[in-house]
N, CA, C and O of each residue as an XYZ file, in Angstrom:
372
protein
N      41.048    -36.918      5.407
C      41.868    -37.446      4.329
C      41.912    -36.459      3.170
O      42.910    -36.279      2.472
N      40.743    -35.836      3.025
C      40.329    -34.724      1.701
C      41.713    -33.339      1.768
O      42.453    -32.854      0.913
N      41.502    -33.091      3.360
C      42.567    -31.643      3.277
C      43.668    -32.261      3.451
O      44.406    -31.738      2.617
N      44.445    -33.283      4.167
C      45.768    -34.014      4.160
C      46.558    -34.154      2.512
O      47.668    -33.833      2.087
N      44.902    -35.037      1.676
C      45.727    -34.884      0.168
C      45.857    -33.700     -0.443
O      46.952    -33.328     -0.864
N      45.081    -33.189     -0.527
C      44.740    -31.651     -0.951
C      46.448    -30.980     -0.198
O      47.273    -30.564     -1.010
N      46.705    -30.956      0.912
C      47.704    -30.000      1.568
C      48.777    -31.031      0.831
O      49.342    -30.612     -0.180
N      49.055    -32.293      1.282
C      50.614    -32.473      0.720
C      50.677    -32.653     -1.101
O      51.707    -32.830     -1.751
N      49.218    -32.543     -1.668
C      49.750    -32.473     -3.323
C      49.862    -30.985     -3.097
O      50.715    -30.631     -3.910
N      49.535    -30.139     -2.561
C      49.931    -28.386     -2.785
C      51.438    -27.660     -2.078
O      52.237    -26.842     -2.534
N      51.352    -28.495     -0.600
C      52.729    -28.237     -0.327
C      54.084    -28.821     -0.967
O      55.065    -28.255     -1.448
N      53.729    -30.278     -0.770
C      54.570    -31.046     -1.387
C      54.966    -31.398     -3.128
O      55.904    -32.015     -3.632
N      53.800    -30.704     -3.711
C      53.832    -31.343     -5.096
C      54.384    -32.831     -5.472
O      55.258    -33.326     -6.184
N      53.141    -33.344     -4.386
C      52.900    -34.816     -4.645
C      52.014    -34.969     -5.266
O      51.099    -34.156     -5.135
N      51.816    -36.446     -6.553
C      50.550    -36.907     -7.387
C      49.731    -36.764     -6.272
O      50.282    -36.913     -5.181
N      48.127    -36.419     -6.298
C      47.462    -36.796     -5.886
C      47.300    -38.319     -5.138
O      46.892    -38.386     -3.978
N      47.596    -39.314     -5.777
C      47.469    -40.459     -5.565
C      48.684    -40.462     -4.053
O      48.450    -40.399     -2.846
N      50.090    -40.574     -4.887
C      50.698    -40.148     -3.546
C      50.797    -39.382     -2.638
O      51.366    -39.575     -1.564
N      50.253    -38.457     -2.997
C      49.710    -37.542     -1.471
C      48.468    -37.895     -0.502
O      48.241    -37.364      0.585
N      47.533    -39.152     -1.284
C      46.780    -39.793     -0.702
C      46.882    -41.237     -0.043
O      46.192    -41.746      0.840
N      47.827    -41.667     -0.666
C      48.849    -42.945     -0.014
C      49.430    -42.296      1.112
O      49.188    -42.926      2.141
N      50.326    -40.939      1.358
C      50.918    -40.669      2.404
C      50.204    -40.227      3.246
O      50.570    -40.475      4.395
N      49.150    -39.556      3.113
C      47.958    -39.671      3.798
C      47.639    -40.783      4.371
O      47.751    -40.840      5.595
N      47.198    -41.857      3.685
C      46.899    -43.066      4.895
C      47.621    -44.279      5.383
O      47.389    -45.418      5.788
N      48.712    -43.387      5.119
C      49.924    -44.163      5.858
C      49.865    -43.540      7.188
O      49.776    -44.300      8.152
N      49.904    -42.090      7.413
C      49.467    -41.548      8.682
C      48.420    -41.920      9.777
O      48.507    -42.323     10.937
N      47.370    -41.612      8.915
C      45.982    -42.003      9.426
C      45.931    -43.405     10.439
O      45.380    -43.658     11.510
N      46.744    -44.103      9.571
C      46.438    -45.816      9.894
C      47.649    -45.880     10.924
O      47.684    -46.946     11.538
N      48.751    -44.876     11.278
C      49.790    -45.022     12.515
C      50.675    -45.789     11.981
O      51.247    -46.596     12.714
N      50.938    -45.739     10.851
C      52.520    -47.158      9.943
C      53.235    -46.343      9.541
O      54.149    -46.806      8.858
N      53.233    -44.893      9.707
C      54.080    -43.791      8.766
C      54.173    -44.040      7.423
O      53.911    -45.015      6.718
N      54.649    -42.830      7.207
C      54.592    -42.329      5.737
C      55.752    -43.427      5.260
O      56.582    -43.975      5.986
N      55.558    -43.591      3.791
C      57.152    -44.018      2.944
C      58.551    -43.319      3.239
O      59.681    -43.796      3.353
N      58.152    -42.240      3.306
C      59.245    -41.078      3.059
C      58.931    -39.617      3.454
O      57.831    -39.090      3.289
N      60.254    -38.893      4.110
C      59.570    -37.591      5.362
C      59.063    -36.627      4.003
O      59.216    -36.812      2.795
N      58.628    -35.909      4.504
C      58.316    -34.565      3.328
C      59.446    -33.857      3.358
O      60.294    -34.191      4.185
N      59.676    -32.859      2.571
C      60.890    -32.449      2.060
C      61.238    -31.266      2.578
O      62.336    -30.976      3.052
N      60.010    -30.384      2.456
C      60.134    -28.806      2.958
C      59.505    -28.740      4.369
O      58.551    -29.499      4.533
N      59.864    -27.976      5.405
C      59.809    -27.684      6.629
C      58.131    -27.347      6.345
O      57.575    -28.126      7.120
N      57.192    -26.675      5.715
C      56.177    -26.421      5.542
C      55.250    -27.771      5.584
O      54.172    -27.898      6.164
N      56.055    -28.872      4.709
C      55.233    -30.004      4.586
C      55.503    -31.116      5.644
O      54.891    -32.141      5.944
N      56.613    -30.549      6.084
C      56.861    -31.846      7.342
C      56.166    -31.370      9.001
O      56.091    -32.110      9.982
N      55.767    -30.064      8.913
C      54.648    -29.272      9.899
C      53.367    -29.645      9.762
O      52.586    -29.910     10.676
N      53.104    -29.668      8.279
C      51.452    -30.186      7.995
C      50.872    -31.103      8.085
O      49.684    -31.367      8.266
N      52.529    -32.117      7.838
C      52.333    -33.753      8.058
C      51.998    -33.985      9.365
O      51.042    -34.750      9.493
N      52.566    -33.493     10.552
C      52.689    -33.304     11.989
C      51.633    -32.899     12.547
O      51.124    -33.519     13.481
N      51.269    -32.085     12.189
C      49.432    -31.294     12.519
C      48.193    -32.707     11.684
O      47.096    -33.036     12.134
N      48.608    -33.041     10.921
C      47.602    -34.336      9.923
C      47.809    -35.404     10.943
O      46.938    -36.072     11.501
N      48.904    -35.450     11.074
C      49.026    -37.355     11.831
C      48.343    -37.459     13.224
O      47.841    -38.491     13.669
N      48.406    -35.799     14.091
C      47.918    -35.995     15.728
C      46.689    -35.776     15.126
O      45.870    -36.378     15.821
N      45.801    -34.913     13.660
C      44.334    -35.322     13.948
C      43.705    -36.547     13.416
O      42.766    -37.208     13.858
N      44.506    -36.712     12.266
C      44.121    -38.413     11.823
C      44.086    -39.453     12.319
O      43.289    -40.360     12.082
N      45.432    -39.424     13.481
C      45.385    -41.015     14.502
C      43.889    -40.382     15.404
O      42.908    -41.096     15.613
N      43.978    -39.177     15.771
C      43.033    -39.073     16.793
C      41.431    -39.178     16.376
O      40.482    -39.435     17.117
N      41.431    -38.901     14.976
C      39.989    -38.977     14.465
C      39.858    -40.679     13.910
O      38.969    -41.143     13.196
N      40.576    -41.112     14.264
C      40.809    -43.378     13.689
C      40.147    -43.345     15.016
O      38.943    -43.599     15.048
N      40.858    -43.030     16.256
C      40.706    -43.807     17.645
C      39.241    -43.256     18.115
O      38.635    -43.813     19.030
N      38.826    -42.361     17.569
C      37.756    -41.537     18.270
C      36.611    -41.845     17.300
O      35.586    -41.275     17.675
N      36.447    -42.526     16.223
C      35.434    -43.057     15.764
C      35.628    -44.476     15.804
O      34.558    -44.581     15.206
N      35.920    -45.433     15.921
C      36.723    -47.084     16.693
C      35.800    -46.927     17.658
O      34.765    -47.594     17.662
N      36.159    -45.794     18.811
C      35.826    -46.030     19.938
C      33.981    -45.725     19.532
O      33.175    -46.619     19.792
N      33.470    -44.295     18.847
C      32.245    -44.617     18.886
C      31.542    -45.376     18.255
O      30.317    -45.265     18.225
N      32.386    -46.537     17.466
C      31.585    -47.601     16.859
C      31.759    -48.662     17.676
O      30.783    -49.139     18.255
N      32.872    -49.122     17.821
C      33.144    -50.174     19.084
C      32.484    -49.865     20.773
O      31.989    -50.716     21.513
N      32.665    -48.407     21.060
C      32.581    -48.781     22.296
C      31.385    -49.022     22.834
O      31.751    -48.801     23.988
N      30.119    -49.326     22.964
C      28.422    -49.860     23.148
C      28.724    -50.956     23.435
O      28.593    -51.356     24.592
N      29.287    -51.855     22.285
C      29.655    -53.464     22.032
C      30.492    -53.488     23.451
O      29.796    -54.070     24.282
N      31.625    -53.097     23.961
C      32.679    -53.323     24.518
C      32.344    -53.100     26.131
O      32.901    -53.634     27.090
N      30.947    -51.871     26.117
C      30.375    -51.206     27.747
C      29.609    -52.504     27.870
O      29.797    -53.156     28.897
N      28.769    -52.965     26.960
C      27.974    -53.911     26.926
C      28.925    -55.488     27.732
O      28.620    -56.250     28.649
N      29.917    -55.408     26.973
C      30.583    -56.619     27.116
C      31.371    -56.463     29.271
O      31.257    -57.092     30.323
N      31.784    -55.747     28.973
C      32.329    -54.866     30.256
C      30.951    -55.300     31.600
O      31.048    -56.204     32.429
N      29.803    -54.364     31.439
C      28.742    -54.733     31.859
C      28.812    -56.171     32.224
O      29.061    -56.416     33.404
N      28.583    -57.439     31.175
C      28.155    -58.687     31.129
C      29.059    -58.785     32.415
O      28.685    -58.784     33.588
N      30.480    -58.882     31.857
C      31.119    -59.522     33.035
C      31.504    -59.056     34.296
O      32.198    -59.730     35.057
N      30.867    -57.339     34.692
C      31.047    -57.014     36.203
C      30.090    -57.987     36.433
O      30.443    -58.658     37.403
N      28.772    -58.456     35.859
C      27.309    -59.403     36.541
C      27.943    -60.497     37.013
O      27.949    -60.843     38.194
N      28.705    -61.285     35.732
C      28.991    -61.911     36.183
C      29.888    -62.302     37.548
O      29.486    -63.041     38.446
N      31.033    -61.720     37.506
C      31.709    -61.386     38.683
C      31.015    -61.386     40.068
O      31.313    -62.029     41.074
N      29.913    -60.413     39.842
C      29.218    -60.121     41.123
C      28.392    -61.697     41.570
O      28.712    -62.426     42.509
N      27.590    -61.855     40.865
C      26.847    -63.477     40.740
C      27.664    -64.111     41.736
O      27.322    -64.353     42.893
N      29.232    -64.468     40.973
C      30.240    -65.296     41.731
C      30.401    -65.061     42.946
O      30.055    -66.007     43.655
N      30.708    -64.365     43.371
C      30.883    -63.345     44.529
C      29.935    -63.982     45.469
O      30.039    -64.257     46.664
N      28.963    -64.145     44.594
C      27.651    -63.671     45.658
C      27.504    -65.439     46.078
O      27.489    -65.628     47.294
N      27.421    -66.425     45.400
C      27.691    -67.746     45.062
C      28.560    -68.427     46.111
O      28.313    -69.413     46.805
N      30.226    -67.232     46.015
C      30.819    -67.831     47.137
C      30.774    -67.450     48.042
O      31.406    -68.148     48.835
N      30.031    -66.059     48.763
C      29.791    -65.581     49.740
C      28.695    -66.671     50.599
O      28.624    -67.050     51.768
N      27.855    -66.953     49.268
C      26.723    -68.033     50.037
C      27.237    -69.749     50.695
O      26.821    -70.072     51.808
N      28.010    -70.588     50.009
C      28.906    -71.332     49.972
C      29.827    -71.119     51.140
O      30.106    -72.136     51.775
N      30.329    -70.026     51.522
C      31.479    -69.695     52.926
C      29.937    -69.584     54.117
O      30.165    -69.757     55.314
N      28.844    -69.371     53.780
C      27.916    -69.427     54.662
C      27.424    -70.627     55.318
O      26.882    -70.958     56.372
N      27.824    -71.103     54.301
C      27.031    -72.741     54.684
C      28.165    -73.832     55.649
O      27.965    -74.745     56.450
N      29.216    -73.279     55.170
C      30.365    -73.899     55.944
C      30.202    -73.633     57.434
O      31.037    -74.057     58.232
């Protein structure tokens, strides 16, 4: 977020503030308000948005994903259990 505002208040001569709003308009995947103006800033925006969505999804995933292997886990057991339940059940028949 630091070099995104930093680059579009220097390319763009955006407030800070709005160069940090258009910043996490990217970040968050809702787009910006409005394109950047100069070919320089609409490149930087482009290079910001594939590492910002990718640095959202890639820390999500290492905070979420434990919770989610965990959860994943629970229910192959379960599954298998069943399995195993009706395998025993078609035995008895």
């Amino acid at each position: 977020m630091t070099v995104g505002t930093v680059g579009m208040h220097v390319l763009e001569k955006m407030s800070c503030l709005d160069a940090f709003y258009f910043m996490s308009m990217i970040a968050t995947a809702q787009g910006p308000p409005a394109a950047p103006a100069t070919p320089a800033g609409k490149l930087f925006a482009s290079f910001m948005a594939f590492i910002s969505v990718g640095t959202v999804v890639a820390s999500l995933g290492f905070l979420f994903g434990p919770f989610f292997g965990r959860l994943w886990k629970v229910g192959v057991e379960r599954l298998e259990e069943e399995t195993h339940l009706s395998e025993q059940r078609d035995e008895k028949r």
